[in-house]
N, C-alpha and C positions, 0 to 999 in steps of 0.2 A: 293650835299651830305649834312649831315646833323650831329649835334651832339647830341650824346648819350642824352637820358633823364635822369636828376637827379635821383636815388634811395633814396626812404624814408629812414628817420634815423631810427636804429637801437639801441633800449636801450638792453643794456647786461641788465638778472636777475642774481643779486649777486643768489650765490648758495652755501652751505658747501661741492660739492664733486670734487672739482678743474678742473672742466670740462674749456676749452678754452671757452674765452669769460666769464668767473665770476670770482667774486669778487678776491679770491682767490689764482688764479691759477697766473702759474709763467709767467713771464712778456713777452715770448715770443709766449704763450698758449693766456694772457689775451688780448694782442693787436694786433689777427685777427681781433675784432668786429671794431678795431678801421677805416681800408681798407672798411668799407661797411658805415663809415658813411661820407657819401659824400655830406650831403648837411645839415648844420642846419634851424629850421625854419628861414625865414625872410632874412639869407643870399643872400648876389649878385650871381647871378651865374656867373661865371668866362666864358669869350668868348670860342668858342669851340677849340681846337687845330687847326691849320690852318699853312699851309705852305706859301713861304712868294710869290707863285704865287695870295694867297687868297683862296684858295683852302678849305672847312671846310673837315677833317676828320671822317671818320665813325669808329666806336670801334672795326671794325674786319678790319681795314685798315692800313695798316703805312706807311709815306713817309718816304723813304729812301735815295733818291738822297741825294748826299752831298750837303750842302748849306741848303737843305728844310724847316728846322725848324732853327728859332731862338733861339742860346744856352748861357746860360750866366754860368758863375764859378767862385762861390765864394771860394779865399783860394789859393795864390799862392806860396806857399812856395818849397820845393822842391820838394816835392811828384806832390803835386798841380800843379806847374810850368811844369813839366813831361808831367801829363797828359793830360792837357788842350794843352799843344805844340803839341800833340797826334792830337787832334782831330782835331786841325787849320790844320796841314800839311795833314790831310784826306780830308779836301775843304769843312769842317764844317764853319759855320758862328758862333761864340763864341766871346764873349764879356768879359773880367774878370776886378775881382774886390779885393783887396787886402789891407786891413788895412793899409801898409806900401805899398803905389802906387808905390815907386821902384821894390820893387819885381817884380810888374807888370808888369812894362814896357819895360821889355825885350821881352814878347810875342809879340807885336806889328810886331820884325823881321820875326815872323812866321807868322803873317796873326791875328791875336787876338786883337779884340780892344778893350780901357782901359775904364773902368766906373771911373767916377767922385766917384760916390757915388753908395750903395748897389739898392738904389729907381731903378736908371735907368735898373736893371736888371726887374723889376716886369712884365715889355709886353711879356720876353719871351714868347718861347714854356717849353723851360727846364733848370730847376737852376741846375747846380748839386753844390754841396759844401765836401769841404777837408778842414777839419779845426783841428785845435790841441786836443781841451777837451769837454767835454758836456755844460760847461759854453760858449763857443768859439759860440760852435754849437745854442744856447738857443739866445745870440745874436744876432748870424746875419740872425737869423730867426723871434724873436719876441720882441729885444731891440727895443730903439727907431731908428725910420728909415731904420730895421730891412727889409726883405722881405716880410714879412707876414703884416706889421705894418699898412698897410692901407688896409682892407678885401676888397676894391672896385677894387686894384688893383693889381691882387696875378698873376704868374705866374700859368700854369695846370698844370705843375710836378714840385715838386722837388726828384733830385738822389743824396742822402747822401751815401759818401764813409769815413766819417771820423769811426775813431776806436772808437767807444761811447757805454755805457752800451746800456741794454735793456731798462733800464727805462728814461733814457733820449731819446731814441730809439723811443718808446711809446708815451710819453709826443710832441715829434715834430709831430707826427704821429696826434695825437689827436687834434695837432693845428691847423695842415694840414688842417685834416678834417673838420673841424667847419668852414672853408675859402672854401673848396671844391675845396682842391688841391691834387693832388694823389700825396703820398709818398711812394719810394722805399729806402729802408736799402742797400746799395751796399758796404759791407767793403771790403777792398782788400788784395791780397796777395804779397808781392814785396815792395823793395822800389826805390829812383829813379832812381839806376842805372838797374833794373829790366824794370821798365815801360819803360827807352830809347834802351833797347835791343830788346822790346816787349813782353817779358814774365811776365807779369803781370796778374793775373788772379783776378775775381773778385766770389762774391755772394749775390747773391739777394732775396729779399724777399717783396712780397705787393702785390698789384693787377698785377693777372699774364696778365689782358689785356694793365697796363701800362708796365710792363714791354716789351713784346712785340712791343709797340710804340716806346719804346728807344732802345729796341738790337742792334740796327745797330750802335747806339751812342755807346754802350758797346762796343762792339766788335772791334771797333776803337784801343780801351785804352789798348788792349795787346791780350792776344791770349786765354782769354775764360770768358765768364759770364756766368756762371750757375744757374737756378732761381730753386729755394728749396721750396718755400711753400709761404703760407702770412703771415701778419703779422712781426715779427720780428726773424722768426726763421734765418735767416740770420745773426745776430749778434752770436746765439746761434754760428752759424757754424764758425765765426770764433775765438770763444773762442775757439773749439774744435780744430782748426788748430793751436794757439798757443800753447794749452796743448803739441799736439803734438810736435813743435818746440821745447820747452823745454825737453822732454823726451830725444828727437832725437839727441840735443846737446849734453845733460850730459850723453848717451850712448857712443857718438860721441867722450865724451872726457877720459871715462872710457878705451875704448878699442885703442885710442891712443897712454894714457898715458902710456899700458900694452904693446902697441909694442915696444913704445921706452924704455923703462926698459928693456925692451928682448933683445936689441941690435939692434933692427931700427932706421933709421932716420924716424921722422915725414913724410918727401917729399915721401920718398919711399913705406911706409904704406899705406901710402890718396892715392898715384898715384893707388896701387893695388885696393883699395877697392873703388875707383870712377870708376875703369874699369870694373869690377867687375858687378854682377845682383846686388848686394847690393848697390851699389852706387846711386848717387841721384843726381839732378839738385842741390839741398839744399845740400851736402856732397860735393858736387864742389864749389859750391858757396864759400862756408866753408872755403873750404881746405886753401886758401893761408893765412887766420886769424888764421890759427890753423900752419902752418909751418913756417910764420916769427911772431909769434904774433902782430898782427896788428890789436889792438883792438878797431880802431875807431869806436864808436858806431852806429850800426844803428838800436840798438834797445838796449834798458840799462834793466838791471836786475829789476829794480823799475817797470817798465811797466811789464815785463814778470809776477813778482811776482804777480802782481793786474790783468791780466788775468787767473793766478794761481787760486787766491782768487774769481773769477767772475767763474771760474770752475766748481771749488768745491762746489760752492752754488748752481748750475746747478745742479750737481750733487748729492746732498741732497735732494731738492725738487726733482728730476726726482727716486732716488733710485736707484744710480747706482753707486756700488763699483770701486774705482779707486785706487788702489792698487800701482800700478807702478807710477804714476800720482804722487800718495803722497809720493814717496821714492825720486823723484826728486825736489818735491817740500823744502824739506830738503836741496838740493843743490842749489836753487835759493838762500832759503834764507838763507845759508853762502855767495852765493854773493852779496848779499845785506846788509847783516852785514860786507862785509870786506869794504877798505876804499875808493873802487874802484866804487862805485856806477853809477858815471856816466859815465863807460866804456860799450864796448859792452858787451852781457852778453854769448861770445865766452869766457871770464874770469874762466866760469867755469872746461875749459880747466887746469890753471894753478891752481885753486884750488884744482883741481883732483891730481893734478904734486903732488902739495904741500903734501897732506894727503898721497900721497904714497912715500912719502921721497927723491923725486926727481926734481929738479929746472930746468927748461927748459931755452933755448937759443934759440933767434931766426938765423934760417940757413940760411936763406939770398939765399935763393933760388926762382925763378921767378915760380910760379904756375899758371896755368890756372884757372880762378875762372866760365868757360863755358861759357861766359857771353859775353867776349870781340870780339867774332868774332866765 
C-alpha cells in the first residue's frame, strides 16, 4: 500500500465579502483553507502513517486493531489523565507526557508509558493534547522542544481536545500545516468524572479523511464523536454548547428557586423534573449541587463568562440575535462580580435564592447525580 500524494498549497485570496477562506471572515469560515494546506514548498514530507506491523496506510483505509497505531498525549491532568486511561485500558499503545511527570505516572498502572520529554512523542502515528490555555497549547506544539519544533520530525496527526478559542485553533492549524501535519479541533463535552462513567462526548472538525483514521481512537474516549465540517467549526460548536450550559443552569435555578418558595423541597422538585421528558443527563448531573449545595467547581463562572463573551462575538459576525443568551448573560456576570469566583458556577442557584428573598440550606439529602452506576 501506499501513501497519499502531497496536495499543492493553497493560497487564500483576501476578499471584502467574508466568504470562507478570506481575509475577512470569521475564524472558524477563515481556517478551512488552512486543512488543504498540507504541504509548504521545500518542506520534509512526514513518513506515511503506518501501523506498527509496518504496514503504510492508504487515505481511504484505517487500522483499527487496538495496539495499531502509535499514540502519544500530551496533558495529564485530570481531564487528560481520564482519557488517556480510556484508551490504554482499550489495548491502545499510548505513551504520555506531562509537564509535572507525577501526574503522569500514575498511567503506567493502566498500560501508558511515560515520556521523558515532549521530542520522544514526535515518531508517533497520533499526538492528541488536553492542555489548560491557548498559551499551554502554543507550547507544547511550537515552544522550544515543542512537538512541531523540529519539522524533520513531526508526528501525521495531531487531535486537539483542549478548550481554546478559534484563533489559537487556526494558528496551531496553520502550523500544523506548513510541517504537513493533519489537525483535528476535538473539544469535548464532560468532565472527569464523565469521561470515567464513559459519557463523554466529543466534536470535531478538519479533514474529514483524518478524521476517519482516528474514529476508532475517538470512540474509545466515551460514547460519541461527531465530525461537523472543516476547518474549526468545531470550536464554534462548543461555544454553542456552553451558551447553552449557561442558559440551562440559570433556568435551572430560576424555576428551582420558585418551587422551593412554593413550599418544596429542592430534592423532591429535581427528583420530579429529572423523571420527567424535561429532564436531562445535565439536570441529573446537577441535581445533587443544586440540593446540598456543593459547589466544588468544575467549571467556575470566569470560564463560562469568556465562552459567554466568545458567543456573542460569533454571533455578531454571524448576525444572529440571542436574546435569551443575553438575559443570562446578566446572571453570569452577577456571578462573577460576587466574591465567589472561583466556585462552581451552579452559584447561580443561590444568587437566584438571594434576589428572590430567600436563603437556601443544604438538605443533606443523597442524590443520584446518573453518573455513579
Amino acid at each position: 500500500m501506499r501513501a497519499a500524494p502531497a496536495r499543492p498549497v493553497e493560497h487564500p485570496i483576501p476578499d471584502e465579502d467574508g466568504i470562507p477562506g478570506c481575509a475577512n471572515a470569521a475564524p472558524w469560515q477563515r481556517t478551512r483553507t488552512a486543512d488543504r494546506l498540507t504541504q509548504r514548498p521545500g518542506a520534509p514530507t512526514p513518513p506515511p502513517l503506518t501501523t506498527k506491523a509496518g504496514l503504510t496506510m492508504d487515505t481511504d483505509s484505517t487500522a483499527t486493531e487496538p495496539g495499531s497505531l502509535r499514540v502519544g498525549w500530551i496533558g495529564t491532568g485530570r481531564m487528560g489523565a481520564a482519557m488517556a486511561s480510556r484508551l490504554a485500558r482499550a489495548g491502545e499503545d499510548v505513551t504520555v507526557w506531562n509537564r509535572t511527570r507525577a501526574k503522569a505516572e500514575p498511567l503506567s498502572e493502566v498500560g501508558c508509558a511515560v515520556a521523558d520529554t515532549i521530542a520522544d512523542l514526535r515518531g508517533h502515528d497520533v499526538v492528541f493534547t488536553m492542555v489548560s490555555t491557548p498559551a499551554d497549547l502554543k507550547q507544547v506544539l511550537l515552544g522550544e522542544g515543542g512537538l512541531l519544533a523540529d519539522p524533520d520530525h513531526v508526528p501525521r496527526i495531531v487531535v486537539d481536545c483542549s478548550t481554546v478559542s478559534t484563533e489559537s485553533s487556526a494558528a496551531m492549524r496553520a502550523a500544523c500545516a506548513e510541517r504537513s501535519v493533519a489537525f483535528l479541533a476535538s473539544p469535548v463535552s464532560g468532565n472527569a468524572k464523565v469521561v470515567t462513567a464513559g459519557g463523554l462526548s466529543l466534536v470535531v472538525s478538519g479533514p474529514e479523511e483524518t478524521y476517519h483514521r482516528v474514529a476508532h481512537l475517538l470512540a474509545h474516549l466515551g460514547k460519541g464523536a461527531t465530525y461537523v465540517g472543516e476547518g474549526d467549526v468545531a470550536r464554534l460548536a462548543k461555544i454553542c454548547h456552553n451558551l447553552m450550559l449557561g442558559v440551562v443552569t440559570q433556568c435551572l435555578s430560576e424555576i428551582t428557586v420558585l418551587a422551593e418558595k412554593g413550599g418544596m423541597s429542592r430534592a423532591a422538585f429535581l427528583e420530579f423534573l429529572n423523571d420527567s421528558v424535561m429532564g436531562s443527563v445535565f439536570t441529573r448531573y446537577k441535581a445533587p449541587a443544586f440540593v446540598n449545595l456543593d459547589f466544588t467547581p468544575t467549571f467556575t463562572p470566569l470560564l463560562l463568562r469568556k465562552d459567554f463573551d466568545l458567543g456573542f462575538e460569533a454571533a455578531h459576525d454571524l448576525d444572529v440575535p440571542m436574546p435569551v443568551a443575553a438575559a443570562t448573560a446578566a446572571a453570569v456576570q452577577a456571578s462573577v462580580s460576587s466574591d465567589r469566583p472561583d466556585e462552581d458556577f451552579a452559584i447561580l442557584l443561590q444568587l437566584q435564592a438571594h434576589n428572590s428573598g430567600i436563603t437556601l440550606h443544604p438538605e443533606s439529602v443523597q442524590v443520584d447525580d446518573g453518573l455513579s452506576g
